[in-house]
C-alpha atoms as a printed R data frame, in Angstrom:
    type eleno elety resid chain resno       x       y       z
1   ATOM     1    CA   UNK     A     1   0.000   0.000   0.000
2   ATOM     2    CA   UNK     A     2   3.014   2.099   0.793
3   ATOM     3    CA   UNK     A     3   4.335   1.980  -2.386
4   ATOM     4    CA   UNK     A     4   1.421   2.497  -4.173
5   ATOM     5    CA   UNK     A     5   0.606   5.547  -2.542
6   ATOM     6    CA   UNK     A     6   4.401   6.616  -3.034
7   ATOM     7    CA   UNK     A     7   3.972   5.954  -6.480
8   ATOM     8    CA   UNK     A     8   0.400   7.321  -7.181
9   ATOM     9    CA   UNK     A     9   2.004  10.820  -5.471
10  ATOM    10    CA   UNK     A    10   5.196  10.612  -7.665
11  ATOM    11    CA   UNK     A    11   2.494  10.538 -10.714
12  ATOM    12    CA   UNK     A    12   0.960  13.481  -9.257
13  ATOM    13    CA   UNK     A    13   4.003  15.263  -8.641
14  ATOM    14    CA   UNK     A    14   4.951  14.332 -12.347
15  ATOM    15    CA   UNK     A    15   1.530  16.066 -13.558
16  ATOM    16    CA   UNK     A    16   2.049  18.834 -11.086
17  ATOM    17    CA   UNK     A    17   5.293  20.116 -13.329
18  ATOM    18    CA   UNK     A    18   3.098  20.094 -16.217
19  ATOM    19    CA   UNK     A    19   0.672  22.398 -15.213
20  ATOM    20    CA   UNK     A    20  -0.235  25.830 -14.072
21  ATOM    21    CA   UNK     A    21  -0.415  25.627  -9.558
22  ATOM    22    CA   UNK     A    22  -3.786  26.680  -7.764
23  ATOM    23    CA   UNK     A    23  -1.722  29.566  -6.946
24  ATOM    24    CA   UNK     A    24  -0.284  30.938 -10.540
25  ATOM    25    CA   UNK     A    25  -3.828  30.314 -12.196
26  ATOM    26    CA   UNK     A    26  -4.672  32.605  -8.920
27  ATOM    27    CA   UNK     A    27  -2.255  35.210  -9.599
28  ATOM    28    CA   UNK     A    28  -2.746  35.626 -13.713
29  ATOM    29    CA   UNK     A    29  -6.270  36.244 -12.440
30  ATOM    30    CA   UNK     A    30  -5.686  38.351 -10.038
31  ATOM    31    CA   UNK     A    31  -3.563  40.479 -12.831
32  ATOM    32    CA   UNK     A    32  -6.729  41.155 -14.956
33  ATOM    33    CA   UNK     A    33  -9.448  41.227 -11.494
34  ATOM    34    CA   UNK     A    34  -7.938  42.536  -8.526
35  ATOM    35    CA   UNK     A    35  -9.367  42.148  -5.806
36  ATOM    36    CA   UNK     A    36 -12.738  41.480  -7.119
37  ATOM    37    CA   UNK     A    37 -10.889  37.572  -8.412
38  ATOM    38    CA   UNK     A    38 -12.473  34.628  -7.552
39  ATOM    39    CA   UNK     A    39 -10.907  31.562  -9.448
40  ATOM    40    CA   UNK     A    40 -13.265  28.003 -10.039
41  ATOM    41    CA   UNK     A    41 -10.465  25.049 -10.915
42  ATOM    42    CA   UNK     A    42 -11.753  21.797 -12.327
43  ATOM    43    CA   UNK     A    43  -9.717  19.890  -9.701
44  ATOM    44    CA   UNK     A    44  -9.817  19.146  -6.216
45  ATOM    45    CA   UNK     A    45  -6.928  21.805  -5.066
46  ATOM    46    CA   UNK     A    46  -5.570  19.686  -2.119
47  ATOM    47    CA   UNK     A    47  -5.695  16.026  -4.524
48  ATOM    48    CA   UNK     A    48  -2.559  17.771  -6.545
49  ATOM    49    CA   UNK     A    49  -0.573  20.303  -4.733
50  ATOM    50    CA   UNK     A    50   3.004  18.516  -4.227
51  ATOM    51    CA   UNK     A    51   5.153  19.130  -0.817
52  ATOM    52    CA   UNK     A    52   8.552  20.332  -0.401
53  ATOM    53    CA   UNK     A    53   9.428  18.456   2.746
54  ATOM    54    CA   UNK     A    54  12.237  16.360   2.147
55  ATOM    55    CA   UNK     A    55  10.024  14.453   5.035
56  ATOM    56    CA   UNK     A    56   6.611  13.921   3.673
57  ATOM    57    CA   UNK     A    57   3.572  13.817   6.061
58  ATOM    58    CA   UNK     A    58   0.524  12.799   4.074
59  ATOM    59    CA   UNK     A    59  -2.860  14.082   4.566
60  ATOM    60    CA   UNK     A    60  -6.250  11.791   5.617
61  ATOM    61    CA   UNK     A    61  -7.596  11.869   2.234
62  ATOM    62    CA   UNK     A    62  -4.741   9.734   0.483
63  ATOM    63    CA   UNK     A    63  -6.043   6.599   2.803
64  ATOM    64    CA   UNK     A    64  -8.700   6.177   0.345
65  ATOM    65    CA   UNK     A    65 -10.221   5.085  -2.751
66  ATOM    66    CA   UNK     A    66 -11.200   8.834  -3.711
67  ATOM    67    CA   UNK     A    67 -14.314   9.069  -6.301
68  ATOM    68    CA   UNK     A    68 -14.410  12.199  -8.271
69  ATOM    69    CA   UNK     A    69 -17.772  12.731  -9.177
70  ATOM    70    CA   UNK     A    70 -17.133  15.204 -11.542
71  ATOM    71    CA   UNK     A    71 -15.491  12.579 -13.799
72  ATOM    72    CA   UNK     A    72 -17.087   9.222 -12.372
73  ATOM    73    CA   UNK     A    73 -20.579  10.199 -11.907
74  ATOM    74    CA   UNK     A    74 -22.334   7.841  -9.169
75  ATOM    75    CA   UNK     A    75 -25.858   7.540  -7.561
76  ATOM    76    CA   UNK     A    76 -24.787   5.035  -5.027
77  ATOM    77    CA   UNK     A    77 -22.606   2.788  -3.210
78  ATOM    78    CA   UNK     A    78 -23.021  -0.381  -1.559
79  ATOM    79    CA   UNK     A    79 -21.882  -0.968   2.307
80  ATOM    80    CA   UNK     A    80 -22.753  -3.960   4.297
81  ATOM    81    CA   UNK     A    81 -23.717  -3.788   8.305
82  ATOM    82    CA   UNK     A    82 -23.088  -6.896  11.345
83  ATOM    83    CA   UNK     A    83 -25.603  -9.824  11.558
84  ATOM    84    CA   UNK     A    84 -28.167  -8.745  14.009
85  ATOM    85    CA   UNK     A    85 -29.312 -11.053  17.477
86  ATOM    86    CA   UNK     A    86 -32.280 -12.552  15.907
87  ATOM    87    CA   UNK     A    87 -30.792 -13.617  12.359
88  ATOM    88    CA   UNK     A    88 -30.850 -16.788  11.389
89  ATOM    89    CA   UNK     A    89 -27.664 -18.656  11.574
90  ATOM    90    CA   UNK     A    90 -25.869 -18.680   8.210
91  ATOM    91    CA   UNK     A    91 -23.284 -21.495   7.245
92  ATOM    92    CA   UNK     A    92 -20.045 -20.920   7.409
93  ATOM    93    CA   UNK     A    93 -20.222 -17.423   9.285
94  ATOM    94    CA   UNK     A    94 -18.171 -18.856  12.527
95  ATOM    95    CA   UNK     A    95 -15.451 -19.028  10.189
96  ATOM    96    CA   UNK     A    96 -15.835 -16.434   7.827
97  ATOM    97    CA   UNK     A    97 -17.521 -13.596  10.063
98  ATOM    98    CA   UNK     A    98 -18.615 -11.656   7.261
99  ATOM    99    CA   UNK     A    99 -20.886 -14.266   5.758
100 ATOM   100    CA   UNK     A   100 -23.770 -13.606   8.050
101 ATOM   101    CA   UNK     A   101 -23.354  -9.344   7.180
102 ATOM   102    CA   UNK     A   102 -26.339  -8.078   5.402
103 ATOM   103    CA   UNK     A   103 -26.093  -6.080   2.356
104 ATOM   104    CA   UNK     A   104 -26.885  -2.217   1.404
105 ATOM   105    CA   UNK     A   105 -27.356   0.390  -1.301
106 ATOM   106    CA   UNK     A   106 -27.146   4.089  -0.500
107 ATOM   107    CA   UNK     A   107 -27.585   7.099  -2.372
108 ATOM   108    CA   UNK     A   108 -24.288   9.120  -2.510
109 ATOM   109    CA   UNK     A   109 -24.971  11.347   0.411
110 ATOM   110    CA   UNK     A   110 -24.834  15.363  -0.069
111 ATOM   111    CA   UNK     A   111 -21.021  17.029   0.472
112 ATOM   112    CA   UNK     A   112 -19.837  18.550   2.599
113 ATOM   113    CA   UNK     A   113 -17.950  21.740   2.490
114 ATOM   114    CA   UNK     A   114 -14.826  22.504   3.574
115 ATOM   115    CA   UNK     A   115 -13.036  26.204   3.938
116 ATOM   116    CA   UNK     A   116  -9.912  27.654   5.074
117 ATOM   117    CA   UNK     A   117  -8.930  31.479   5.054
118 ATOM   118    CA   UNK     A   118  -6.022  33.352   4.962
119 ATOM   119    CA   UNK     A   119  -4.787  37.141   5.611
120 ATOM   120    CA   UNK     A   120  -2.680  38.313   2.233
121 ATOM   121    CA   UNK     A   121   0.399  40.371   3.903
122 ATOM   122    CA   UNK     A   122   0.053  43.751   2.947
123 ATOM   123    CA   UNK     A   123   1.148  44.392  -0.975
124 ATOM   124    CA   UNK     A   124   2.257  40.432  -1.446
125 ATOM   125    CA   UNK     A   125   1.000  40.931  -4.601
126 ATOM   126    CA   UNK     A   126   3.260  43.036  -5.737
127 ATOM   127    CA   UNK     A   127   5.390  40.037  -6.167
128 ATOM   128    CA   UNK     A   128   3.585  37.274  -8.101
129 ATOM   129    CA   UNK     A   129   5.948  34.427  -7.452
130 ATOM   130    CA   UNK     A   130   5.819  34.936  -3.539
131 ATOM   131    CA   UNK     A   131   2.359  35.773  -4.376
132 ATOM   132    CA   UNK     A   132   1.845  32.195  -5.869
133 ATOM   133    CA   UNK     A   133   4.146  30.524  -3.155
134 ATOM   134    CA   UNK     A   134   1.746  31.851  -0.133
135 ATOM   135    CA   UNK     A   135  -1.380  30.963  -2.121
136 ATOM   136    CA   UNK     A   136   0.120  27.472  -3.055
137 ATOM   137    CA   UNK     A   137   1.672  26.426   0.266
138 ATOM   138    CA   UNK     A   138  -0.188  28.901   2.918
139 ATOM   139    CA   UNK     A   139  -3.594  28.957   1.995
140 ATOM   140    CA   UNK     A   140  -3.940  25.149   0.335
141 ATOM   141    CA   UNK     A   141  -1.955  23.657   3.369
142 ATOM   142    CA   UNK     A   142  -4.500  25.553   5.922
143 ATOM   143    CA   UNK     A   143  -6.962  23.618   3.725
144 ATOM   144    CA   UNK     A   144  -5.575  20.624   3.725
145 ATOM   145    CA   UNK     A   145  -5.706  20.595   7.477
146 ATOM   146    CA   UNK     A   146  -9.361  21.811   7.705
147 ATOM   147    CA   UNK     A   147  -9.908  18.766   5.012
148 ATOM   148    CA   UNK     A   148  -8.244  16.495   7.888
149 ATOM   149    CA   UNK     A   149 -10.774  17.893   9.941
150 ATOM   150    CA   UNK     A   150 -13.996  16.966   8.090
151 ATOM   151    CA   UNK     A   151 -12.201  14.137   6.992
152 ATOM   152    CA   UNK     A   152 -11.709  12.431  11.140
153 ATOM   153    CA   UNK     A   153 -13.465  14.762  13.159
154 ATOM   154    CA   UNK     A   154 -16.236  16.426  11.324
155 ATOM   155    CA   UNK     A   155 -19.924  15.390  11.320
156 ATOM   156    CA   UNK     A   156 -19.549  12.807   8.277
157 ATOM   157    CA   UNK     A   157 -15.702  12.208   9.988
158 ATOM   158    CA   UNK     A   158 -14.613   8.947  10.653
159 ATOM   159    CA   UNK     A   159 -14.832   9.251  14.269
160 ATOM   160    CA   UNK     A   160 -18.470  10.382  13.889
161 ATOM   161    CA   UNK     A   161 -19.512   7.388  11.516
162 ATOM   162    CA   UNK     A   162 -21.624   4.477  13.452
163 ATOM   163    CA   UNK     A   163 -20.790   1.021  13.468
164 ATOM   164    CA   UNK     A   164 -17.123   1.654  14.150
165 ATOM   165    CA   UNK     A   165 -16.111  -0.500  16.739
166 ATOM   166    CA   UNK     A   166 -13.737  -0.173  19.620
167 ATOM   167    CA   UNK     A   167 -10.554  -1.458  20.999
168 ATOM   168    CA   UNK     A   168  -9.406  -1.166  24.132
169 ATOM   169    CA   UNK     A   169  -7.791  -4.573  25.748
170 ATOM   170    CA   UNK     A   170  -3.808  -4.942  24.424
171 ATOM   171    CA   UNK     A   171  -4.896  -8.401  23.340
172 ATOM   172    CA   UNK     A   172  -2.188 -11.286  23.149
173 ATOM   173    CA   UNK     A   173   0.326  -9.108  20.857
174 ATOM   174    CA   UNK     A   174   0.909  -6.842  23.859
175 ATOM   175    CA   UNK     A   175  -0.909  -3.860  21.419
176 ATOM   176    CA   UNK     A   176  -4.106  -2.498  20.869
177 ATOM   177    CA   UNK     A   177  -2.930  -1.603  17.000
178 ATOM   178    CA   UNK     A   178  -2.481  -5.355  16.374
179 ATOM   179    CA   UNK     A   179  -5.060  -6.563  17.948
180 ATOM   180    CA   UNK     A   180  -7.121  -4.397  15.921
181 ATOM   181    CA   UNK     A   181  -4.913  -5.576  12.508
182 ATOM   182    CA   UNK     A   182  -5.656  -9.385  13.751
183 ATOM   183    CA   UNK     A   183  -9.324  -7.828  13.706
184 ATOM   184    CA   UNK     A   184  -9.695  -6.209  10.865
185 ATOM   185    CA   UNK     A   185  -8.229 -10.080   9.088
186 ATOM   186    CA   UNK     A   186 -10.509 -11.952  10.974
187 ATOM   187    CA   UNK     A   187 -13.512  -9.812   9.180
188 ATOM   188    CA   UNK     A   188 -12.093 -10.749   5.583
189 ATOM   189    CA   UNK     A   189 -10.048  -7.433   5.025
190 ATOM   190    CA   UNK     A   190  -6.336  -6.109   5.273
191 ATOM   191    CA   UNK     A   191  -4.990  -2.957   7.793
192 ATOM   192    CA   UNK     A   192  -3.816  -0.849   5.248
193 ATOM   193    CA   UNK     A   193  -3.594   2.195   7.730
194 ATOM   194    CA   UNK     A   194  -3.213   3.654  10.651
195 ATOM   195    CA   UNK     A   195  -4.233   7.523  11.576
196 ATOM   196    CA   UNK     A   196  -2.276   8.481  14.690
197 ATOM   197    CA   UNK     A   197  -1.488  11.380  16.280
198 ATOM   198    CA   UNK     A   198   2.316  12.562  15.850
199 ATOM   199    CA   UNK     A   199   3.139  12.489  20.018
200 ATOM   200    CA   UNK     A   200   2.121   8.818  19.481
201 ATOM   201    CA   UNK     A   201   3.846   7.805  16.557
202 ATOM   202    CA   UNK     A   202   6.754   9.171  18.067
203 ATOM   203    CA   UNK     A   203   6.623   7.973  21.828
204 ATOM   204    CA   UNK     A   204   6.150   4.917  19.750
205 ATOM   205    CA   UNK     A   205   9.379   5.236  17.707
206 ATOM   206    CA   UNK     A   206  11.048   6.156  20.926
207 ATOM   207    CA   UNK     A   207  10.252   2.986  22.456
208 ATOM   208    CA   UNK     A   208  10.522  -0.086  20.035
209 ATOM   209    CA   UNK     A   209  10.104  -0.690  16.324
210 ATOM   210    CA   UNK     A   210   6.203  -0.759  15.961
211 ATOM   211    CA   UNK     A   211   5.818   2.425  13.445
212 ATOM   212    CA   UNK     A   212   8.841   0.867  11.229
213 ATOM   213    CA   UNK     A   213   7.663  -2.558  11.511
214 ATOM   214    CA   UNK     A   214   4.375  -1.550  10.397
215 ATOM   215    CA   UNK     A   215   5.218   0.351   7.701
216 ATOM   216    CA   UNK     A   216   7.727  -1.925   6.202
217 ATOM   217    CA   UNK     A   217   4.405  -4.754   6.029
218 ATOM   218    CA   UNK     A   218   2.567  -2.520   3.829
219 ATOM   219    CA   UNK     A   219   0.609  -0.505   6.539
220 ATOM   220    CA   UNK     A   220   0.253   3.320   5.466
221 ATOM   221    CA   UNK     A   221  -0.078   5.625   8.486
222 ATOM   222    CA   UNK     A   222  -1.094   9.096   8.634
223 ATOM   223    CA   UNK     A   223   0.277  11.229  11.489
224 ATOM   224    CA   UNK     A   224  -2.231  14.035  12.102
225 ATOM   225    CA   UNK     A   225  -3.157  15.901  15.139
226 ATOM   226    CA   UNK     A   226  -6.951  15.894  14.427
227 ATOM   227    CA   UNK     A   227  -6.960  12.200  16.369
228 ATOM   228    CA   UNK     A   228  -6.792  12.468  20.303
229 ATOM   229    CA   UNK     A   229  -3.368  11.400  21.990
230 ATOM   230    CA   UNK     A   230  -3.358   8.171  23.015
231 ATOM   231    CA   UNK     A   231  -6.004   7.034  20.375
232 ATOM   232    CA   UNK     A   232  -6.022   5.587  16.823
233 ATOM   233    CA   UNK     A   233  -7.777   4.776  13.771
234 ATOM   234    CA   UNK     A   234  -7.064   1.548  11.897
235 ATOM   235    CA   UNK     A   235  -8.872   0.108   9.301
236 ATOM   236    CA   UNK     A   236  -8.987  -1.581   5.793
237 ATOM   237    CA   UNK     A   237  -9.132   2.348   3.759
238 ATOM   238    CA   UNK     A   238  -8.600   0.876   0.332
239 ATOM   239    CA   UNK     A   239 -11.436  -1.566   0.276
240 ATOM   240    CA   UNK     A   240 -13.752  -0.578   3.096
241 ATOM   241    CA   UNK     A   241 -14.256   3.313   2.399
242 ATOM   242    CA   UNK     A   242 -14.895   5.697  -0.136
243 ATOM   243    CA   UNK     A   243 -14.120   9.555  -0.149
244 ATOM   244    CA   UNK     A   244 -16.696  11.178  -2.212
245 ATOM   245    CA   UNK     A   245 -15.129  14.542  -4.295
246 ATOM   246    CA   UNK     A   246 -16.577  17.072  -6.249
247 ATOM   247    CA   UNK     A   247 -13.474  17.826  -8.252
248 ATOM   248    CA   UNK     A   248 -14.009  21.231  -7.991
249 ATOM   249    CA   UNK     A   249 -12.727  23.875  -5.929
250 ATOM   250    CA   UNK     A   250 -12.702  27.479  -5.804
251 ATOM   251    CA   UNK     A   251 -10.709  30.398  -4.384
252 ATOM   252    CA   UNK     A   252 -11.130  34.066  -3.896
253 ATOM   253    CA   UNK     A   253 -11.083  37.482  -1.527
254 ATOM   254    CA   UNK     A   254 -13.854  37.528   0.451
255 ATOM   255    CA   UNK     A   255 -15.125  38.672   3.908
256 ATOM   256    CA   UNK     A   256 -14.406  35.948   6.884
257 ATOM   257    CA   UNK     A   257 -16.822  35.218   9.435
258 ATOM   258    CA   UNK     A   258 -15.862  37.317  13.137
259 ATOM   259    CA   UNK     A   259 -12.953  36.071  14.795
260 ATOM   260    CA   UNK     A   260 -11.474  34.549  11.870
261 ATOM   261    CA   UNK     A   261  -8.296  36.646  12.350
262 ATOM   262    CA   UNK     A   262  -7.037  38.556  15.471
263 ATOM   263    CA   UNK     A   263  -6.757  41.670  13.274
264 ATOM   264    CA   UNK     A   264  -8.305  43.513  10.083
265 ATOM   265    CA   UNK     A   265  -6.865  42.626   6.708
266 ATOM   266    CA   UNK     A   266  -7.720  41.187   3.039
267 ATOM   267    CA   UNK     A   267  -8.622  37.613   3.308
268 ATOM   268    CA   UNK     A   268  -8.695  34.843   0.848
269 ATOM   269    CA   UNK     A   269 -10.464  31.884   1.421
270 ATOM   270    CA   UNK     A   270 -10.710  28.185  -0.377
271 ATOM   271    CA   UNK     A   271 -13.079  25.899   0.020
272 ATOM   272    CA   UNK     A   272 -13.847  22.164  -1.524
273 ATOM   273    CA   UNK     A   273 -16.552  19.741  -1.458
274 ATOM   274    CA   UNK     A   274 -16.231  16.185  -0.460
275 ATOM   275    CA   UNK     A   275 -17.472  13.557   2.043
276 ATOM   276    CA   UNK     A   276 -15.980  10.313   3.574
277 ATOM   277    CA   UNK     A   277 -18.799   6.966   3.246
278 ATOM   278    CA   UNK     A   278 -17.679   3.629   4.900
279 ATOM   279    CA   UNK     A   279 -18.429   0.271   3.136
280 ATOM   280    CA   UNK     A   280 -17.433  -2.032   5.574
281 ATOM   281    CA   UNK     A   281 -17.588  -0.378   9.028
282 ATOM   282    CA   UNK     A   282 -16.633  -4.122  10.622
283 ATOM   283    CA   UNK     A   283 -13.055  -3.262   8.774
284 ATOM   284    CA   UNK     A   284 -12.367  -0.270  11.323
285 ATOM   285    CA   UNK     A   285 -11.787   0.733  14.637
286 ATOM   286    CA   UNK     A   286 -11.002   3.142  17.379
287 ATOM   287    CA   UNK     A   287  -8.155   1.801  19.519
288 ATOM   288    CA   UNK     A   288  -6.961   3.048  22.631
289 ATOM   289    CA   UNK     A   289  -3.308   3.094  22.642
């Protein structure tokens, strides 16, 4: 899974060099419209934006299968939900746990926005590559952190999602993350990630080999601060949940909402549309670490 991801973002990094950034496209506008600019881009701005850490930290939304419904339009999705006490037995289930789930069809549930602003430093403008730099790596980073947020935390977030089951005992591997791995197997699926918050992922690292062992077996882990210390998410992302996108974004000036900024100042805000469905909610859960 590691690699894949790896590779899918050295592909995107590849296309990236090709083509205008979110913030160039912003700043020819902004050449012709001033401050009245307000740029619509055909693309989801934080799917293609690529980092110049020489240590990448990867954002939620790369744990999943992502739809873009701009380009893939879909009415539904399927998802499946546990046996319930009074179903009849079904053969088999005692060994294969997920034989006795019960099958679903949804309608693609409405998106959800999500919006980050920024304060333009006085006369930034003036320089359009700085100009394009803040825009690209100020304003779409802020996003990409809000997107966390809907992404775990929101109302449609992960953590906010029924059916999600918890993990609390250390189990007979002596951790709560592979007992919930062992889980997540014993339902039919892989772990293919792990969201954790950075002080755990590092206590962790400071202790023992856990992070590198897991990453090395395929295991993709996000390290954000939008999930609690000392919890975790772990589930199967690439078969068990679906991130529904627009594929459109937009940016422009605009007036932020009070206490947006602990000052006056021209603000630019971003904003995209998406929203986080899980297939297979017996494929996840909430450990405590």
């Amino acid at each position: 899974m590691t690699d894949i991801v790896r590779r899918t973002l050295a592909d995107v990094v590849a296309e990236q060099k090709a083509r205008l950034s979110p913030g160039r496209i912003f700043v020819d506008a902004f050449a012709e419209k001033g401050f009245d600019t307000s740029v619509d881009y055909d693309v989801t701005v934080t799917d293609g934006l690529s980092s110049l850490r020489r240590k990448p930290r990867y954002p939620a939304r790369n744990m999943f299968k992502i739809v873009n419904l701009s380009r893939e339009p879909q009415r539904f999705y399927w998802h499946e939900s546990p046996p319930q006490p009074d179903d009849p037995e079904v053969e088999g289930a005692q060994m294969r746990r997920e034989a006795a789930s019960r099958f679903h069809r949804s309608a693609v549930p409405e998106l959800y926005s999500t919006t980050a602003w920024v304060q333009v430093p006085q006369d930034l403008w003036e320089d359009p590559d700085t100009f394009e730099n803040f825009i690209n790596y100020r304003l779409i980073i802020r996003l990409a952190t809000a997107e966390n947020d809907t992404i775990i935390r929101g109302r449609g977030g992960l953590l906010n999602l029924p059916g999600i089951g918890r993990i609390t005992e250390l189990g007979p591997f002596g951790s709560t993350l592979l007992s919930a791995c062992n889980e997540v197997e014993q339902m039919g699926g892989t772990a293919d990630g792990i969201i954790i918050n950075p002080i755990d992922y590092y206590t962790y690292m400071g202790r023992g080999r856990l992070m590198d062992d897991l990453e090395q077996h395929g295991v993709f882990i996000v390290r954000t601060r939008l999930v609690d210390p000392g919890t975790a998410i772990v589930g199967d992302f690439g078969h068990g949940a679906l991130l529904f996108d627009a594929g459109h974004s937009v940016i422009r000036f605009a007036e932020p909402p009070p206490r947006t900024f602990a000052e006056p100042g021209i603000a630019l805000m971003a904003e995209i549309y998406e929203r986080v469905v899980i297939n297979l909610p017996t494929n996840f859960f909430v450990v405590t670490l």
